[in-house]
N, C-alpha and C positions, 0 to 999 in steps of 0.2 A: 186303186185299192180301197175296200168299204174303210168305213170309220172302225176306231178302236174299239175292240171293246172291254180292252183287260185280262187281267190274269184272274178268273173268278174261285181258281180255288188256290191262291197263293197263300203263303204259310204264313202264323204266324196273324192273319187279320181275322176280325171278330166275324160269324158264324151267322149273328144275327143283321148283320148289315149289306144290303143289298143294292142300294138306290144308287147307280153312278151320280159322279157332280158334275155339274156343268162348270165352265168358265164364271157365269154371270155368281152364279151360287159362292164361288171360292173369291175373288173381288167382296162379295158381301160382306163373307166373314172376316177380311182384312180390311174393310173400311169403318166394321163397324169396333176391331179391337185393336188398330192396330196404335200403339201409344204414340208412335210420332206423329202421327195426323193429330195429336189431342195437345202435343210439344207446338206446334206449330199454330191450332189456333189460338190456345193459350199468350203467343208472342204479338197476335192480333189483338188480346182483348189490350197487351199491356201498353204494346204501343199507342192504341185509342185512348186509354188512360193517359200517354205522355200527351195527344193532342188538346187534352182537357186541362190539364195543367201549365202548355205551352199558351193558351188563351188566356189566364189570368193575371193582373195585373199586380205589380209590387203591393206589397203591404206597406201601410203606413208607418211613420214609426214615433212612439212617442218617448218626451226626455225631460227627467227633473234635473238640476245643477245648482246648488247650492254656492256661493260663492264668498268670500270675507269672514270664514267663521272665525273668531276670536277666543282668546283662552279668556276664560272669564278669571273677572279681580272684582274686586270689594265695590259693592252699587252696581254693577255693568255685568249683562248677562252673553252668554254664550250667542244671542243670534243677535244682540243689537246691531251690528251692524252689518249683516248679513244681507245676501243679493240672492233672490232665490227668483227660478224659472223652472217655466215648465209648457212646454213648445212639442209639437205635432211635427215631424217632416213628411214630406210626401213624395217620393222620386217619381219624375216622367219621363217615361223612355221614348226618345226621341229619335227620327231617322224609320219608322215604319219597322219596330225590330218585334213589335209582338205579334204584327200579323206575318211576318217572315219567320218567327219563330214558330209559328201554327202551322204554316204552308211548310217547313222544315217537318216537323211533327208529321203532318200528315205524308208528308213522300214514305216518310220509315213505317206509316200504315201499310202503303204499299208496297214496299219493300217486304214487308210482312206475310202480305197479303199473295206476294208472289212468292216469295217462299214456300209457301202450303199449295200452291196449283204446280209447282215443279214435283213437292212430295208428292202428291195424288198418282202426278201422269208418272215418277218413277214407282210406285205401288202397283200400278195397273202395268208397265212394262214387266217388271218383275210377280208378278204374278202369273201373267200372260206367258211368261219365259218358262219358269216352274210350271204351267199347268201342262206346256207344250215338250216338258222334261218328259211328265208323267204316262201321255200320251203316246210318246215316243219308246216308250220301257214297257208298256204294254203291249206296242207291236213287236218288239223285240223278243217277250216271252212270247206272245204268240207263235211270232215266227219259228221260235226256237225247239217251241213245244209240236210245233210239224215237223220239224227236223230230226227232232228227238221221237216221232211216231213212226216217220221215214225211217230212221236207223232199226228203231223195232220191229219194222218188217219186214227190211232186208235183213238181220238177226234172224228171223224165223226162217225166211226163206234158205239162208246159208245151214241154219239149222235143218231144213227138210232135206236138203240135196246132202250134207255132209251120213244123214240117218241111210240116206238111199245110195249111201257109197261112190257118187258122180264126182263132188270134188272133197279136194283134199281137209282135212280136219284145220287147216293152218289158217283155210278160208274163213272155217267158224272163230278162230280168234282173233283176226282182223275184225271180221264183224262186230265180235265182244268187244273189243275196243274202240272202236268208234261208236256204239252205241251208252258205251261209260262216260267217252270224251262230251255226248251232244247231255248226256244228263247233268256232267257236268255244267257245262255250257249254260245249260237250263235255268240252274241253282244261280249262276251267275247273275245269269237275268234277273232272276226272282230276286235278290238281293240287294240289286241295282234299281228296281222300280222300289223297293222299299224304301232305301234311302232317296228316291226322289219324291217320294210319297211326304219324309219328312220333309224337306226344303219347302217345298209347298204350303204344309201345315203350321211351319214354321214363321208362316209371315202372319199367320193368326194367333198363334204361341201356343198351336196343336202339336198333334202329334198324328205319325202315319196311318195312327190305328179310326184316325176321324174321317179319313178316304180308304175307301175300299175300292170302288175304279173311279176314272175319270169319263167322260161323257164327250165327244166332240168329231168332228172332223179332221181325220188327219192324211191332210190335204192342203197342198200348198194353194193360199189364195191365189186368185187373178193377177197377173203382171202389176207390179205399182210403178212403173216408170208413168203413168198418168198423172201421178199427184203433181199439181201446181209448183211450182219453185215458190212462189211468193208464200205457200203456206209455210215456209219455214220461218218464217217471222211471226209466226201463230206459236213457235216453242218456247215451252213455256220457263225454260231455261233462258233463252233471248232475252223474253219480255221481264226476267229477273234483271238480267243485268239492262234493261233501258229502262228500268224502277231505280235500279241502282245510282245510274248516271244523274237521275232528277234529282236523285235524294242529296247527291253530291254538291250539285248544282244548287239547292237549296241552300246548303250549307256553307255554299261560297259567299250566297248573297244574305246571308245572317249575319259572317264574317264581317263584310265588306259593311252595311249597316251598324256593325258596331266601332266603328272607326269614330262615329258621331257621339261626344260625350251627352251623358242625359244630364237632364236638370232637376236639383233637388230643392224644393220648396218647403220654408219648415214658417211657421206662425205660433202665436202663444202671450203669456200674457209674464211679467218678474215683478217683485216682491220686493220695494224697498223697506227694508227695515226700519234704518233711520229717520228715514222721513215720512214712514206711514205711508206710505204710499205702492199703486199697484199702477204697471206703463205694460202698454200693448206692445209684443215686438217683433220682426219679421225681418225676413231675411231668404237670399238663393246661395245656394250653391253648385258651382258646375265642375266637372275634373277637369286638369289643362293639359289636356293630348300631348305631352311635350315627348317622354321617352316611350312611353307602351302605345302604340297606334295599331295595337292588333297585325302589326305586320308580320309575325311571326306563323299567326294563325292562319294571313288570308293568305300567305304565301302554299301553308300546308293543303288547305285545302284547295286551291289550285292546282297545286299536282295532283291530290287525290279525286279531282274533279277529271284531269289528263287520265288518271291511271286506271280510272272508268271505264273512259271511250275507251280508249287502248283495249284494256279486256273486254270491252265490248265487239270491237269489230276484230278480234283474236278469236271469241269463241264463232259467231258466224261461220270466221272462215272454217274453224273446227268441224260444225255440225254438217256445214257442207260437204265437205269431205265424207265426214260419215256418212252423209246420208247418198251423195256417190257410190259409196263401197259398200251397202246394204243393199242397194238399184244392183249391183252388180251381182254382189252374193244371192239376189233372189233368180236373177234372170238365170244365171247357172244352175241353179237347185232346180229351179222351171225345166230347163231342158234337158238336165241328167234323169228327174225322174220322170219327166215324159217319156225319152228317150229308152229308159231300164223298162217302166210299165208297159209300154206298147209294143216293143218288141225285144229288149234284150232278156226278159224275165219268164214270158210266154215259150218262146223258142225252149232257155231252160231250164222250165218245168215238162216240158213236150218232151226234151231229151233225154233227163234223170228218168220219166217214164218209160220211155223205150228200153234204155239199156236196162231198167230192173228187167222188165218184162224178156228181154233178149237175155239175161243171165237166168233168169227163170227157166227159158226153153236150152240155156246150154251156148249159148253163142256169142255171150262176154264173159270175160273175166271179171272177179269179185272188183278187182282195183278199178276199171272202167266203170265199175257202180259207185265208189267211193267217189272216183273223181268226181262225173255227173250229178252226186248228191253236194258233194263241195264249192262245183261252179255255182248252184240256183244258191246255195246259203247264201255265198258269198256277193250275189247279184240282189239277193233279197235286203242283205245288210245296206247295201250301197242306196238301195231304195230308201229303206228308212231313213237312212244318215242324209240322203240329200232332200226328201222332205222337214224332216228333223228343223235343216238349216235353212232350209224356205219358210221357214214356218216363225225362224227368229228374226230372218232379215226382214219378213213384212211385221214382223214385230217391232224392227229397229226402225225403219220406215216409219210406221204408224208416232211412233214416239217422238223422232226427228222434225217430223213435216207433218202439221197436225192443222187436219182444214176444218176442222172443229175444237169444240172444248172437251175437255176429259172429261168421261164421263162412266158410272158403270151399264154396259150393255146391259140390254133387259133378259130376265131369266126363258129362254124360251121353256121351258119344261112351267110354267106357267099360265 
C-alpha cells in the first residue's frame, strides 16, 4: 500500500496550511517545548550543585566565654575576677567521609542524568506512537472515502436501472442507505484523525489545527527479531535503575564511614583578670560512639541498597518479556498484512469489481453488490489495523532494545 497521504480536505483544518509533517519535524517541536525535558535537566543542574557543596569542608567555628562574673560591691568591679576566652574549633572529618560524600553526590548526578535519557527515549516513543496514530486515521479516511465513492456509484447505478424499470425501487433504498451508513462512517473517521491529530500536538502543547497531514510510510518495517539481546541493557530504563543501585551503594558506604567519630580541634588564647594576665589554650575533642553508631542508618540503607538489585534484575525480567511480546506482535502484523496485501485484498477488489459490473448487465443482485463492497472494507480495515500494530510493535522494540542512543532522526524533507 503507498504511503499516507491524508485527508486533504478534512473539516474544520486551516485552508492555508498545506506542508505534511514528517516524524523528524514533530519530535522537534517536542523536544524543543516539551517542559519535562526542562523538569529533568533542571534536577541535573541541582544535583551538580549538591556535588559542589558535598566537597566542602566543615567550617570553623569560633567561641568567647566569659567565666567568674561577680556582682560588684564597694572597690571591686564587675570583671575583676573574671576568666575570659576566646578559641577557634575546627572539626576533621575522619574515616574518608567527604570524598564518599562527593562520590555519593555524584551517583545522584547520575541518577539525574538517567533520569532525563529515559524521558527523551519515552518522548520519542510516544511521539513516534501518536505520529503512527495520525497516519493510521488517514489511511482510514482515505479508505473510507473510496468506500464512500464505491457506494456513490453503485447509488447511481441502482439509480439508472431503478429510472429504466429493471429492478425494483426497494433496490434504490438499499443503496440509499448504505451510501448514508459509509458517509456516516466517513464523518467518523474524519473525527477520529482529528482527535489524533490533537494527541500529537499535544505533546508540544499544540493543537490539531498545527498538523494538517502527516508525511511518512505506512508500512510495517523490516522483521526486528534481529536486534541483539544484549542491546537491552542499552535501555535506558535499565541503565536508570544500575544508576540507582550505585547511588545506593554509595550511600551504604557514607553510612558505614560514619561509624568513625571525627575530631574536633579548638585553640585560643583566656584572660585572667586577676592576675593580669593572658595563657594560650587548646584542647581535642572527639564523640564516644557508645549508643548512636549509625546502626540504624547503615542497616536502612542495606536494604535499600537489597531493594535496588531486587528492582533491578525485577525490571529486566519485565522488559524482556516485553520486548518478547512486541517480537511477536510485529512478526503477526508482518504476516497478516502481507498476507491481506498480496493476496486476500487484490482478489476483493477484483471481485467487488465484477459483481458491480455483473449487476450493471442484470446478473446479480443489488445485495451481492453490497456484500462484495463489505468484504474489501472489511479486508481493507484489517490491513490497516495490522499495519497500524506493526508499526507500534517496532515502536516497542525500538524503545525496549536500543542498539544506539536516543536520538532525534534527521528531517528527511531537508
Amino acid at each position: 500500500m503507498a504511503p499516507a497521504q491524508g485527508a486533504a480536505n478534512e473539516k474544520q483544518m486551516p485552508a492555508n496550511r498545506s506542508v505534511a509533517m514528517t516524524l523528524a519535524q514533530a519530535l522537534s517541536r517536542v523536544f524543543e517545548s516539551n517542559p519535562e525535558l526542562e523538569v529533568s535537566e533542571l534536577e541535573i543542574q541541582a544535583a551538580s550543585a549538591r556535588v559542589s557543596q558535598a566537597g566542602l569542608k566543615p567550617n570553623p567555628e569560633i567561641q568567647a566565654v566569659a567565666e567568674n562574673l561577680s556582682t560588684p560591691v564597694i572597690g571591686a568591679g564587675l570583671f575583676q575576677y573574671t576568666e575570659s576566652t576566646l578559641q577557634i574549633s575546627q572539626r576533621l572529618e575522619l574515616g574518608g567521609k567527604r570524598p564518599l560524600r562527593v562520590r555519593a553526590a555524584e551517583k545522584e548526578v547520575a541518577v539525574a542524568a538517567g533520569q532525563l535519557e529515559v524521558k527523551k527515549v519515552e518522548l520519542i516513543a510516544a511521539t513516534s506512537r501518536a505520529f503512527a496514530d495520525v497516519l493510521a486515521e488517514q489511511e482510514r479516511v482515505a479508505n473510507q472515502r473510496e468506500l464512500s465513492r464505491l457506494a456513490q456509484q453503485s447509488h447511481s447505478i441502482v439509480v439508472e436501472r431503478v429510472a429504466a424499470g429493471k429492478v425494483s425501487p426497494v433496490e434504490q433504498t438499499r443503496a440509499a442507505v448504505a451510501l448514508a451508513a459509509a458517509q456516516v462512517e466517513e464523518e467518523k473517521h474524519l473525527r477520529a484523525l482529528v482527535a489524533a491529530k490533537d494527541r500529537l500536538a499535544a505533546l508540544w502543547g499544540g493543537s490539531h489545527g498545527d498538523v494538517d497531514s502527516v508525511q511518512g510510510g505506512f508500512e510495517i518495517p523490516p522483521a526486528a527479531s534481529d536486534t541483539p539481546e544484549s542491546c537491552i541493557h542499552n535501555n535506558p530504563d535499565l541503565k536508570l535503575a544500575a544508576a540507582a543501585v550505585d547511588s545506593r551503594g554509595a550511600a551504604l558506604s557514607l553510612e558505614l564511614a560514619s561509624r568513625k567519630p571525627d575530631l574536633t580541634f579548638n585553640a585560643g588564647f583566656r584572660r585572667l583578670s586577676l592576675e593580669n594576665q593572658d595563657v594560650w589554650v587548646a584542647g581535642v575533642s572527639i564523640p564516644l560512639p557508645i549508643f548512636d553508631k549509625r546502626q540504624g542508618a547503615i542497616a536502612e540503607a542495606r536494604v535499600r541498597l537489597n531493594q535496588s538489585r531486587s528492582a533491578e534484575q525485577a525490571l529486566e525480567r519485565r522488559l524482556r518479556a516485553e520486548l518478547t511480546e512486541a517480537r511477536h506482535d510485529h512478526e503477526i502484523a508482518l504476516l497478516e498484512a502481507k498476507s491481506l496485501s498480496e493476496n486476500a485484498l487484490p482478489a476483493a477488489k477484483e471481485a467487488a469489481a465484477a459483481v458491480e459490473e455483473g449487476y450493471r448487465l442484470g446478473k446479480f443482485d443489488f445485495l451481492n453488490v453490497l456484500d462484495a463492497q463489505r468484504t474489501y472494507a472489511e479486508l481493507q480495515g484489517r490491513y490497516i489495523e495490522a499495519v497500524a500494530s506493526g508499526l507500534k510493535a517496532a515502536i516497542e522494540i525500538q524503545r525496549l532494545a536500543r542498539c544506539d542512543s536516543p536520538k532525534i532522526p534527521p528531517d528527511p524533507a531537508k
